[in-house]
MOPAC internal coordinates of N, CA, C and O (Angstrom, degrees):
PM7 1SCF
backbone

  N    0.0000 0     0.00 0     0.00 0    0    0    0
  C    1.4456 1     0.00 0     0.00 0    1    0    0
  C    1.5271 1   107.85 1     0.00 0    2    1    0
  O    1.2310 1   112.98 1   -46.20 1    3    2    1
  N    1.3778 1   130.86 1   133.80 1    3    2    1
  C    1.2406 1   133.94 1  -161.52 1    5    3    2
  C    1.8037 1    97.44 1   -99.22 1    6    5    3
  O    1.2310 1   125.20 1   -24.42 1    7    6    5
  N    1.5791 1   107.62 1   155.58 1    7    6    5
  C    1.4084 1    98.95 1  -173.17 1    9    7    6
  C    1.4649 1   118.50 1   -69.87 1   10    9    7
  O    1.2310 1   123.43 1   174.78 1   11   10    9
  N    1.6338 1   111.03 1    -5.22 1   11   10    9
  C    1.6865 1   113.02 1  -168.33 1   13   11   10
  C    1.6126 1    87.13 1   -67.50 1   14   13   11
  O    1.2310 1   120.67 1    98.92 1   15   14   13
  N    1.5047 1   116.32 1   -81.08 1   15   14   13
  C    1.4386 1   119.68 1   154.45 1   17   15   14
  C    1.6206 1   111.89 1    24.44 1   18   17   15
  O    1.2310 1   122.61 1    86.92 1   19   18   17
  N    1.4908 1   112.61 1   -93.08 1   19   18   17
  C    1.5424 1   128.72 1  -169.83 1   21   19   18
  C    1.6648 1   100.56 1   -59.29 1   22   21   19
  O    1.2310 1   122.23 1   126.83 1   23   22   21
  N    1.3072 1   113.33 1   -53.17 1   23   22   21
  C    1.7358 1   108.74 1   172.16 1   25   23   22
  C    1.2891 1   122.33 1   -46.59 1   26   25   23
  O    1.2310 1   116.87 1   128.66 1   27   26   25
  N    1.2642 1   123.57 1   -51.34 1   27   26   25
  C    1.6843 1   126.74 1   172.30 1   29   27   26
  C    1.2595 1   114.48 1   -63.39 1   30   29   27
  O    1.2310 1   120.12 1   139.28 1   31   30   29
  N    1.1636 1   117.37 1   -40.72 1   31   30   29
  C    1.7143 1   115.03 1  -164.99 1   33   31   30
  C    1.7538 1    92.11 1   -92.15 1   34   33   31
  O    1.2310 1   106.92 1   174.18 1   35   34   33
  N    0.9322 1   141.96 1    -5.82 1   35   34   33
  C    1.5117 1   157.91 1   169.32 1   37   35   34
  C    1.5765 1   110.23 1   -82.41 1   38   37   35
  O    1.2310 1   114.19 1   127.18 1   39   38   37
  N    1.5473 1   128.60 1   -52.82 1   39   38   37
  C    1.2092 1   129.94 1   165.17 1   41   39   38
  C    1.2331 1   124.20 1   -87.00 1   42   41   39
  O    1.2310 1   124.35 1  -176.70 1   43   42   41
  N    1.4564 1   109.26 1     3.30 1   43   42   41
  C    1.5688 1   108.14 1   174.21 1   45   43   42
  C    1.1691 1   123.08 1  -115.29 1   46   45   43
  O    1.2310 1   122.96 1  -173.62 1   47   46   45
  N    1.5805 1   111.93 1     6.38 1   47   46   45
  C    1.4059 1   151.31 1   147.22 1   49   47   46
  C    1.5442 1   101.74 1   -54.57 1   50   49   47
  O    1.2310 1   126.49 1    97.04 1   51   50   49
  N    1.2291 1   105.12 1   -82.96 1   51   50   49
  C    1.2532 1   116.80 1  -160.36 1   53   51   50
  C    1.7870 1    98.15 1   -56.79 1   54   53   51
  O    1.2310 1   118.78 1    97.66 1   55   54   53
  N    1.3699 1   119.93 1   -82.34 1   55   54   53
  C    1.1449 1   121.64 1  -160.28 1   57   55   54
  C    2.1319 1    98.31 1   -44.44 1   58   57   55
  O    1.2310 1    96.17 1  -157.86 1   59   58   57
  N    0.9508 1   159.61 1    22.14 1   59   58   57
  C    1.3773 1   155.09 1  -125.87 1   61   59   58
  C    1.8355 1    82.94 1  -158.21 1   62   61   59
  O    1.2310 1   123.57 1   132.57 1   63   62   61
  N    1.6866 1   110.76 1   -47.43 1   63   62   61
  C    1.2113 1    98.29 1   175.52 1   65   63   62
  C    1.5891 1   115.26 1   -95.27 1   66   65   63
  O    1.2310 1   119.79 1  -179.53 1   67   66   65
  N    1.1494 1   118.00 1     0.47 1   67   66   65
  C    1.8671 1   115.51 1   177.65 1   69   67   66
  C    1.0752 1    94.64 1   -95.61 1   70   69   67
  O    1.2310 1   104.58 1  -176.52 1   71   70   69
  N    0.9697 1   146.08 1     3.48 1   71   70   69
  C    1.6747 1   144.68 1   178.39 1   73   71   70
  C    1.0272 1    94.42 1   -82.25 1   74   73   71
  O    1.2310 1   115.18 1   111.31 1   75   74   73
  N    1.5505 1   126.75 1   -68.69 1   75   74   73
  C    1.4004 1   133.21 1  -148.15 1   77   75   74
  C    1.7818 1   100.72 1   -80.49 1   78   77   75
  O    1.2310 1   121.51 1   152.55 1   79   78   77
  N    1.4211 1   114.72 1   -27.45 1   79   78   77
  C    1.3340 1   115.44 1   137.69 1   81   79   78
  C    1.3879 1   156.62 1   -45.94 1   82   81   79
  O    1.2310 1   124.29 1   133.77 1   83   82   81
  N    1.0277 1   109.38 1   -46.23 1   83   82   81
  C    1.5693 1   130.12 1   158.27 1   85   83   82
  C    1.4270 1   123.50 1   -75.02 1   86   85   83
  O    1.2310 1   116.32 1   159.27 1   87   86   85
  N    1.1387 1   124.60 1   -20.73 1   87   86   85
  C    1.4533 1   136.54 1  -169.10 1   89   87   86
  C    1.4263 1   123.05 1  -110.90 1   90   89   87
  O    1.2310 1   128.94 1   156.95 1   91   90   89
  N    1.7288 1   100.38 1   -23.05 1   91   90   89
  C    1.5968 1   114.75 1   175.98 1   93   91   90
  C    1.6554 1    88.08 1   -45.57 1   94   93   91
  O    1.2310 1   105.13 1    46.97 1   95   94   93
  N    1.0252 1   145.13 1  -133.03 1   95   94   93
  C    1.2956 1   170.14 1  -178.23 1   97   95   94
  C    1.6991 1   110.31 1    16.07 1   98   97   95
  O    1.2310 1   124.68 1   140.73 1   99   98   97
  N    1.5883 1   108.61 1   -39.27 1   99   98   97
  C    1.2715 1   116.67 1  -163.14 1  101   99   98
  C    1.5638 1    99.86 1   -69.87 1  102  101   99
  O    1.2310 1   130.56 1   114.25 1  103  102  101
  N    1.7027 1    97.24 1   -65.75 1  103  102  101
  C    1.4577 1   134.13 1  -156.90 1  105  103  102
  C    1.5667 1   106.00 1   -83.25 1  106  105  103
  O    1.2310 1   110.62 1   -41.04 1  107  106  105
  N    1.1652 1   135.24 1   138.96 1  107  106  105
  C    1.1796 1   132.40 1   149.33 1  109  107  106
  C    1.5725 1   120.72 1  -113.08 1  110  109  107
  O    1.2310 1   143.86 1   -59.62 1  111  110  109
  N    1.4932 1    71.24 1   120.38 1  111  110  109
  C    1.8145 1    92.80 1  -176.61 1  113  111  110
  C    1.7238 1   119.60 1  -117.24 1  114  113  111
  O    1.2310 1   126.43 1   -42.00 1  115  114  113
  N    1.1644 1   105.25 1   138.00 1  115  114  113
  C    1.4943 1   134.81 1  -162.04 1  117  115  114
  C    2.1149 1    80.11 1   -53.48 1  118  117  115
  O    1.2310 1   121.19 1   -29.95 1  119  118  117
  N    1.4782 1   115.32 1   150.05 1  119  118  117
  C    1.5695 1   113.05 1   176.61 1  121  119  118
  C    1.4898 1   105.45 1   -78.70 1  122  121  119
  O    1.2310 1   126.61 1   162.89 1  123  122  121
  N    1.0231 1   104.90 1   -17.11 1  123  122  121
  C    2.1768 1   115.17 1   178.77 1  125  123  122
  C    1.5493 1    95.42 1   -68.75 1  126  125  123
  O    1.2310 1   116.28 1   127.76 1  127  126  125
  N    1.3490 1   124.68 1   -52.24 1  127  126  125
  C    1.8846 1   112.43 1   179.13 1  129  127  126
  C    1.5921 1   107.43 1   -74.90 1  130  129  127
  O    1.2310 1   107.95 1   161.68 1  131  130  129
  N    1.1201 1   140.10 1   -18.32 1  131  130  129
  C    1.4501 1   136.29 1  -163.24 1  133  131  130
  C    1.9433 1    94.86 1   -86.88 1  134  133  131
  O    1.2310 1   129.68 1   140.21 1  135  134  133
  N    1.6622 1    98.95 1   -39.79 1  135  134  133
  C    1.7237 1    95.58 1   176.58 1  137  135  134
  C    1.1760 1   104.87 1   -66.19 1  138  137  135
  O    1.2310 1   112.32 1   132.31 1  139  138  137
  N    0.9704 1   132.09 1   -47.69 1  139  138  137
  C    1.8303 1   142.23 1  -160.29 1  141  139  138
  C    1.4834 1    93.25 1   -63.20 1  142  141  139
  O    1.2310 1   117.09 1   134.38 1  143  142  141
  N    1.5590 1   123.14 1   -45.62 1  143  142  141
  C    1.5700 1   112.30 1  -171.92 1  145  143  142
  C    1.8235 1   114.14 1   -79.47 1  146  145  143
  O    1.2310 1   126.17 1   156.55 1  147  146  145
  N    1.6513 1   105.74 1   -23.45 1  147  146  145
  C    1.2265 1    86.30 1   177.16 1  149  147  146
  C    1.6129 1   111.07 1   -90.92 1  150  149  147
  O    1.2310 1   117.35 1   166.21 1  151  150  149
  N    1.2856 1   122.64 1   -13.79 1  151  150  149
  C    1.4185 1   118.89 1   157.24 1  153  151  150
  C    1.2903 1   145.62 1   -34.12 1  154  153  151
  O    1.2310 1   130.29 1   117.01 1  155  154  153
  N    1.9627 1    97.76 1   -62.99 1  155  154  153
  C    1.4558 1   116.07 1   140.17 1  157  155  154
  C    1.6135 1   129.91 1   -39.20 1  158  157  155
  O    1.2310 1   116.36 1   145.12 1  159  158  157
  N    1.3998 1   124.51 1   -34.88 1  159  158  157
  C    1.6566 1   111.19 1  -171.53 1  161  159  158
  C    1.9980 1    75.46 1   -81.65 1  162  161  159
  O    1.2310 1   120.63 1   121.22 1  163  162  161
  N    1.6087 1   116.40 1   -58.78 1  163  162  161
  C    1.4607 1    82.67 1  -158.75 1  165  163  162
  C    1.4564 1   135.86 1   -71.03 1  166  165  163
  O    1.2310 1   117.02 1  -178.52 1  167  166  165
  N    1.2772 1   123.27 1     1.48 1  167  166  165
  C    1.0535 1   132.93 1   137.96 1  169  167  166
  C    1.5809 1   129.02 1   -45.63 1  170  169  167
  O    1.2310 1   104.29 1   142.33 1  171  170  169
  N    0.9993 1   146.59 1   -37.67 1  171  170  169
  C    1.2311 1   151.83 1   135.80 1  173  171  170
  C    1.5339 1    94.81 1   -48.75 1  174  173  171
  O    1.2310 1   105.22 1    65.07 1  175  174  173
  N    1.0687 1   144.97 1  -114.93 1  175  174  173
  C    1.3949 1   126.48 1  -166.54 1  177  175  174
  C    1.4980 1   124.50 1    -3.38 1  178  177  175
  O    1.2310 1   118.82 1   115.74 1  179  178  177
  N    1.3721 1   119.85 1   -64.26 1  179  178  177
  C    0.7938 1   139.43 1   171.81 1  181  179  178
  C    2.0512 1   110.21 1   -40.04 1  182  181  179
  O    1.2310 1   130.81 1   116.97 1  183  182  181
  N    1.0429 1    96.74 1   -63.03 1  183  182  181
  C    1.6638 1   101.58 1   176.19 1  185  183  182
  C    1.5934 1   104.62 1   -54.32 1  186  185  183
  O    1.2310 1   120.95 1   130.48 1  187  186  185
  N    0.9221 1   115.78 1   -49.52 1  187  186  185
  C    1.7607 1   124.20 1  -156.17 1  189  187  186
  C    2.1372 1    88.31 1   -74.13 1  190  189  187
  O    1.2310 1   123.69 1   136.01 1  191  190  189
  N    0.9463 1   110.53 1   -43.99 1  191  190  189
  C    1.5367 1   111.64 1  -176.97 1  193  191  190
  C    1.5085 1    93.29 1   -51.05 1  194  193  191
  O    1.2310 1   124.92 1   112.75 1  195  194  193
  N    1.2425 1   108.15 1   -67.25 1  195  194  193
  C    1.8570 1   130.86 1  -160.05 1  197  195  194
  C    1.7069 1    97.68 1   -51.16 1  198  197  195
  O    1.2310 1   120.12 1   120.93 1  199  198  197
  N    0.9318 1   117.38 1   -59.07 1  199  198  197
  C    1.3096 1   104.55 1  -168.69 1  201  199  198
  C    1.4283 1   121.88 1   -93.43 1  202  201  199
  O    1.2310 1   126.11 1   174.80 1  203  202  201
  N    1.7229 1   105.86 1    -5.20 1  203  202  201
  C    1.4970 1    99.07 1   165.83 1  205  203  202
  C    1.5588 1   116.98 1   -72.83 1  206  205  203
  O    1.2310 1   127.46 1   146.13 1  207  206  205
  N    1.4794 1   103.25 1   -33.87 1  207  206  205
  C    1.3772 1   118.39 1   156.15 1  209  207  206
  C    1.7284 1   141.40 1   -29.55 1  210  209  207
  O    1.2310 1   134.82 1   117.02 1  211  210  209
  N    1.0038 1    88.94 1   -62.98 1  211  210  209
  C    1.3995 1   114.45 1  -167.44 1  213  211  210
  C    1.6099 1   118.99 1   -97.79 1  214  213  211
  O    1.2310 1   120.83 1   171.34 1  215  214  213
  N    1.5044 1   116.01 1    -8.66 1  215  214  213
  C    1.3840 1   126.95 1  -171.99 1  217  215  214
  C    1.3244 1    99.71 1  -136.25 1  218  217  215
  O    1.2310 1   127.56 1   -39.97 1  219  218  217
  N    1.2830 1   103.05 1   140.03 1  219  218  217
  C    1.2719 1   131.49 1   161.95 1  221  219  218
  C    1.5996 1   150.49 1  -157.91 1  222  221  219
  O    1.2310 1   121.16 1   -76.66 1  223  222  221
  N    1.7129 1   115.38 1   103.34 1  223  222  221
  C    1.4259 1   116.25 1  -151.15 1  225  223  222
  C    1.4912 1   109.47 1    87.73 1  226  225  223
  O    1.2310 1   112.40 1   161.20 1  227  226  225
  N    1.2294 1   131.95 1   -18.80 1  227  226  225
  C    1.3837 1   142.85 1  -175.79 1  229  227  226
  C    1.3373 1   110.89 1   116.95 1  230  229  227
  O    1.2310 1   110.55 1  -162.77 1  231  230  229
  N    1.2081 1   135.37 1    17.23 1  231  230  229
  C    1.4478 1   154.51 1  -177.78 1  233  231  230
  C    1.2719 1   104.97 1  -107.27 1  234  233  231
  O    1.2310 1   129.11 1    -5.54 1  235  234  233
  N    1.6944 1   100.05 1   174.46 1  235  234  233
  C    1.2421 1   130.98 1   162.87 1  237  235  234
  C    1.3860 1    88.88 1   -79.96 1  238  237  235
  O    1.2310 1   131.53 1   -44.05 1  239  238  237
  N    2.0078 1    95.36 1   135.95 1  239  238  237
  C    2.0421 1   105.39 1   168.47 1  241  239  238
  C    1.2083 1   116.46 1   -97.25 1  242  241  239
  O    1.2310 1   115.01 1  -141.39 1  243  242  241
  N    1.5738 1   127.07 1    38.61 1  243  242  241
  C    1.4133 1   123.47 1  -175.09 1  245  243  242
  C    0.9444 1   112.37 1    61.37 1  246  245  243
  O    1.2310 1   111.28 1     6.30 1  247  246  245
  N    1.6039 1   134.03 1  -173.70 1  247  246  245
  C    1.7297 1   130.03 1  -130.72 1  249  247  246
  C    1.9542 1    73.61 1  -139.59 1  250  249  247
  O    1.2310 1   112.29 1   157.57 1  251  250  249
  N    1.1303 1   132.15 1   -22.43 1  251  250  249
  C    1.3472 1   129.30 1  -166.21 1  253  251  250
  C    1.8542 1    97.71 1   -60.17 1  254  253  251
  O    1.2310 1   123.11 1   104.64 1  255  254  253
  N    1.2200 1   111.64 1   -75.36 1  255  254  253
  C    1.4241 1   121.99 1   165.59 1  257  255  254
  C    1.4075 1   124.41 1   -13.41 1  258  257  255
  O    1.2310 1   120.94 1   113.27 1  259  258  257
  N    1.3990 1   115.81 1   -66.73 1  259  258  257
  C    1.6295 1   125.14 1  -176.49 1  261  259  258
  C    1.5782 1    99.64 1   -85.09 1  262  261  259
  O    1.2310 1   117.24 1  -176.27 1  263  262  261
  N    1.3068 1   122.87 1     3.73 1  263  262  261
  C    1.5725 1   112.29 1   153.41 1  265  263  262
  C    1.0728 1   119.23 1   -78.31 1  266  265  263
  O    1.2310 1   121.54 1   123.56 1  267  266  265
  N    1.8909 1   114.65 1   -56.44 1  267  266  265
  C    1.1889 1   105.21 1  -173.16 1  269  267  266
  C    1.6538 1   120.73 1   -73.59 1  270  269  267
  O    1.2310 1   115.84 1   168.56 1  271  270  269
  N    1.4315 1   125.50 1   -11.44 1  271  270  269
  C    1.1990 1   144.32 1  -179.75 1  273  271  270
  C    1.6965 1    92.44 1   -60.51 1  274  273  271
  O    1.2310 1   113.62 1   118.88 1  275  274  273
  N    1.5509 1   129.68 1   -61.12 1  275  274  273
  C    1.2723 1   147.32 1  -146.37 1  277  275  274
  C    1.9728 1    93.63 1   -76.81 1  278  277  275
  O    1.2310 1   124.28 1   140.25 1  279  278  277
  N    1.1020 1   109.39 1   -39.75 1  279  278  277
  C    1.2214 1   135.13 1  -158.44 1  281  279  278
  C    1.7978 1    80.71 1   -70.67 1  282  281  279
  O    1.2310 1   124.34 1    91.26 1  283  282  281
  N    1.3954 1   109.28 1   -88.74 1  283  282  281
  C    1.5451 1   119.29 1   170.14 1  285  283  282
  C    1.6486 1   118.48 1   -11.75 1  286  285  283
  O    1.2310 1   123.99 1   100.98 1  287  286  285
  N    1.2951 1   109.96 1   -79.02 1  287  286  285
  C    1.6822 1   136.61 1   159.25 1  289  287  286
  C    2.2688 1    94.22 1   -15.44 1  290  289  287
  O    1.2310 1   132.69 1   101.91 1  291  290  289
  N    1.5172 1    93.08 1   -78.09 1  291  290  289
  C    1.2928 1    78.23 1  -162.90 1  293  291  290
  C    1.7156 1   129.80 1   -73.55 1  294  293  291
  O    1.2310 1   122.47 1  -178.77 1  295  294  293
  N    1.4372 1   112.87 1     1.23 1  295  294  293
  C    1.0891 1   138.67 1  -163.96 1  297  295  294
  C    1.7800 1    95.80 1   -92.78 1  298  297  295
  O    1.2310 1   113.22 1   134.31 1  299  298  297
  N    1.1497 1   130.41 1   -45.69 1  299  298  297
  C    1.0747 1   146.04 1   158.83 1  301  299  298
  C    1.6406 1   121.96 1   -33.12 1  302  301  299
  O    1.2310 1   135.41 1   114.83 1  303  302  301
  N    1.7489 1    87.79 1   -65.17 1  303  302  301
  C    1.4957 1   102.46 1   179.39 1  305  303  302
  C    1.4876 1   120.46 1   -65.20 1  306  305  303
  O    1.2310 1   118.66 1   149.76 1  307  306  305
  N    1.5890 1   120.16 1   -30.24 1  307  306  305
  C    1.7144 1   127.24 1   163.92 1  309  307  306
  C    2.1421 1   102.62 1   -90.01 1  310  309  307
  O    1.2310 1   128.64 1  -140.50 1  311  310  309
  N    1.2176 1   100.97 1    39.50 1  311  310  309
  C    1.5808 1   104.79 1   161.71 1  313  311  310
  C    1.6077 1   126.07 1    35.06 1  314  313  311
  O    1.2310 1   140.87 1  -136.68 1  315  314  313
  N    1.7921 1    77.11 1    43.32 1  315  314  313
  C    2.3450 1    79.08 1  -166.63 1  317  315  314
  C    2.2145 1    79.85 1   -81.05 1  318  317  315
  O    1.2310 1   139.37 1   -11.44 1  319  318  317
  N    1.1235 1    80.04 1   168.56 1  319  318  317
  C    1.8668 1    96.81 1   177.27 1  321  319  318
  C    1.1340 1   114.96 1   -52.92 1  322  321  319
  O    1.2310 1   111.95 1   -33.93 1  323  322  321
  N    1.5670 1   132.78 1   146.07 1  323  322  321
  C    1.3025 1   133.64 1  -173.83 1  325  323  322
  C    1.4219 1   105.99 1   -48.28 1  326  325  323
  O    1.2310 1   116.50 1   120.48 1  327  326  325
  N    1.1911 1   124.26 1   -59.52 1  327  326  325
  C    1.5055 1   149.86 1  -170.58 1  329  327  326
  C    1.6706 1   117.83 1   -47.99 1  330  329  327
  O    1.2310 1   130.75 1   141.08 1  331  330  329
  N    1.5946 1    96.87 1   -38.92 1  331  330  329
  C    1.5601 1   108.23 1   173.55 1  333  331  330
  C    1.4882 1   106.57 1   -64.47 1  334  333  331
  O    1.2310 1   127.73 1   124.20 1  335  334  333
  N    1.3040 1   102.72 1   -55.80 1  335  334  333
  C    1.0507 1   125.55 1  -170.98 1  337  335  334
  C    2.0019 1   125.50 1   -43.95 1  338  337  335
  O    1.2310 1   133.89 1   122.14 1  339  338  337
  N    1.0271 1    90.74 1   -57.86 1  339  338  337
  C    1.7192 1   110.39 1   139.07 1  341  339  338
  C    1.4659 1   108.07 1   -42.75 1  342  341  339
  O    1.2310 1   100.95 1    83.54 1  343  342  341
  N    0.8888 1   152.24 1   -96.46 1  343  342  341
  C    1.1414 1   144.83 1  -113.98 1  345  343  342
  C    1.3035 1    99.09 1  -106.41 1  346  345  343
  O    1.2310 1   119.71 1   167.65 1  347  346  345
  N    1.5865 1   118.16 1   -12.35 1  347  346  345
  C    1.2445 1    97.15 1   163.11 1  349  347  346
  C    1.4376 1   101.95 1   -99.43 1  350  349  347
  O    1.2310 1   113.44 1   141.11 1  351  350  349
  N    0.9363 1   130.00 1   -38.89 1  351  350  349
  C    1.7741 1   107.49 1   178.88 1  353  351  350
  C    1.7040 1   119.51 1   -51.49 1  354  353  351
  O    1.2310 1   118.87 1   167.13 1  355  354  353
  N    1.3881 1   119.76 1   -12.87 1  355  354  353
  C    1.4247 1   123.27 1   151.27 1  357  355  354
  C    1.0893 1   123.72 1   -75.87 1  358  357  355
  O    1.2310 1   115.76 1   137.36 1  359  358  357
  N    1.5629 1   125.65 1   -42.64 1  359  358  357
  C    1.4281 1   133.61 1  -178.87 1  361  359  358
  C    1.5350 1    98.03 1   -53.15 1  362  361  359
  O    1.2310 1   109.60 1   144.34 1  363  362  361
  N    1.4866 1   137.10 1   -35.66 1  363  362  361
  C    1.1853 1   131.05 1  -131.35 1  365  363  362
  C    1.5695 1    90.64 1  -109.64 1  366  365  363
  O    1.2310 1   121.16 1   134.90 1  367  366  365
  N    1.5491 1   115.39 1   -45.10 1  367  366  365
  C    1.8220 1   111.38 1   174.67 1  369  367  366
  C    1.5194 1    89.54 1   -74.40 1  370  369  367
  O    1.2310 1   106.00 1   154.62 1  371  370  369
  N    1.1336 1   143.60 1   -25.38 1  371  370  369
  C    1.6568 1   112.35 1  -151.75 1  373  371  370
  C    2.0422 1    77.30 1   -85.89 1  374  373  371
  O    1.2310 1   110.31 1    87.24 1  375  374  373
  N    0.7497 1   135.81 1   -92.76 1  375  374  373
  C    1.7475 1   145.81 1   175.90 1  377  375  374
  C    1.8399 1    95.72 1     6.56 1  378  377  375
  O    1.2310 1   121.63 1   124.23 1  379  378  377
  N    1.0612 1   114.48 1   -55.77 1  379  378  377
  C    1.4571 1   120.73 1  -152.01 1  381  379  378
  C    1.5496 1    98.81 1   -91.43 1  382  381  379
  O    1.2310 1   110.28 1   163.69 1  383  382  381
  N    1.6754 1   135.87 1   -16.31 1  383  382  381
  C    1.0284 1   145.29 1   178.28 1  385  383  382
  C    1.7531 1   102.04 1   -76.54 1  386  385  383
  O    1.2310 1   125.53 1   132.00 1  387  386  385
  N    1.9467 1   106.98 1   -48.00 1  387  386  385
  C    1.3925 1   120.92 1  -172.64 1  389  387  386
  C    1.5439 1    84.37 1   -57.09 1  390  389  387
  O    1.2310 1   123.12 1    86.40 1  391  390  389
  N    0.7425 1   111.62 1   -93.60 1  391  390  389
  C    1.9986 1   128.16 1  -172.72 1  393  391  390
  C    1.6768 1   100.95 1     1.99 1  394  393  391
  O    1.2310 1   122.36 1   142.75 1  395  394  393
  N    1.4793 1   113.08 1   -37.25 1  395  394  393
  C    1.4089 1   116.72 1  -159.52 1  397  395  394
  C    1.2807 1   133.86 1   109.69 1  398  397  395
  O    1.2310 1   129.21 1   168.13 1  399  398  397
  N    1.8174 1    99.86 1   -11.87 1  399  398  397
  C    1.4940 1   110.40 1  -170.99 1  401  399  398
  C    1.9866 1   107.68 1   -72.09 1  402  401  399
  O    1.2310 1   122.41 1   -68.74 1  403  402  401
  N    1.5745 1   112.99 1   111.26 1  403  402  401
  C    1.4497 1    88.46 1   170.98 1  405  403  402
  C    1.6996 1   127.44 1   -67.47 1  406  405  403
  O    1.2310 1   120.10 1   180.00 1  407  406  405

């Protein structure tokens, strides 16, 4: 994935949620379009995770990656510290890379 790629789908993330920010007040919008817009940015999130993940060079990135990614993900979701959180989703590809696993 080229960085223009990660920049657009990164600022079109973001601006997707300052809209719905900036506009609450102005605009009145039906609560069925306000779900649909925050759906849409995380959906784009969602893609940009997935395939930074999962691709690499235009390949599959080995199973090491979407461990420690998965590892991250759930560490997140039971609210351990940003920082842990990191280091174990590295601890977990760098361990599983040693092992041999690509």
């Amino acid at each position: 994935m080229s960085w223009s790629a990660v920049l657009v789908l990164g600022v079109g993330t973001y601006l997707m949620r300052l809209v719905g920010i900036v506009l609450r007040d102005r605009l009145a919008m039906p609560q069925r379009v306000e779900r649909y817009l925050d759906l849409g940015a995380t959906a784009l999130l969602v893609a940009l995770v997935a395939t930074a993940t999962l691709t690499e060079g235009g390949g599959f990135a080995g199973w090491a990656r979407p461990a420690g990614v998965l590892v991250g993900a759930v560490a997140a979701w039971r609210r351990v510290p940003f920082v842990l959180v990191v280091v174990l989703a590295a601890a977990t590809t760098a361990g599983l890379r040693l092992l041999g696993v690509p």
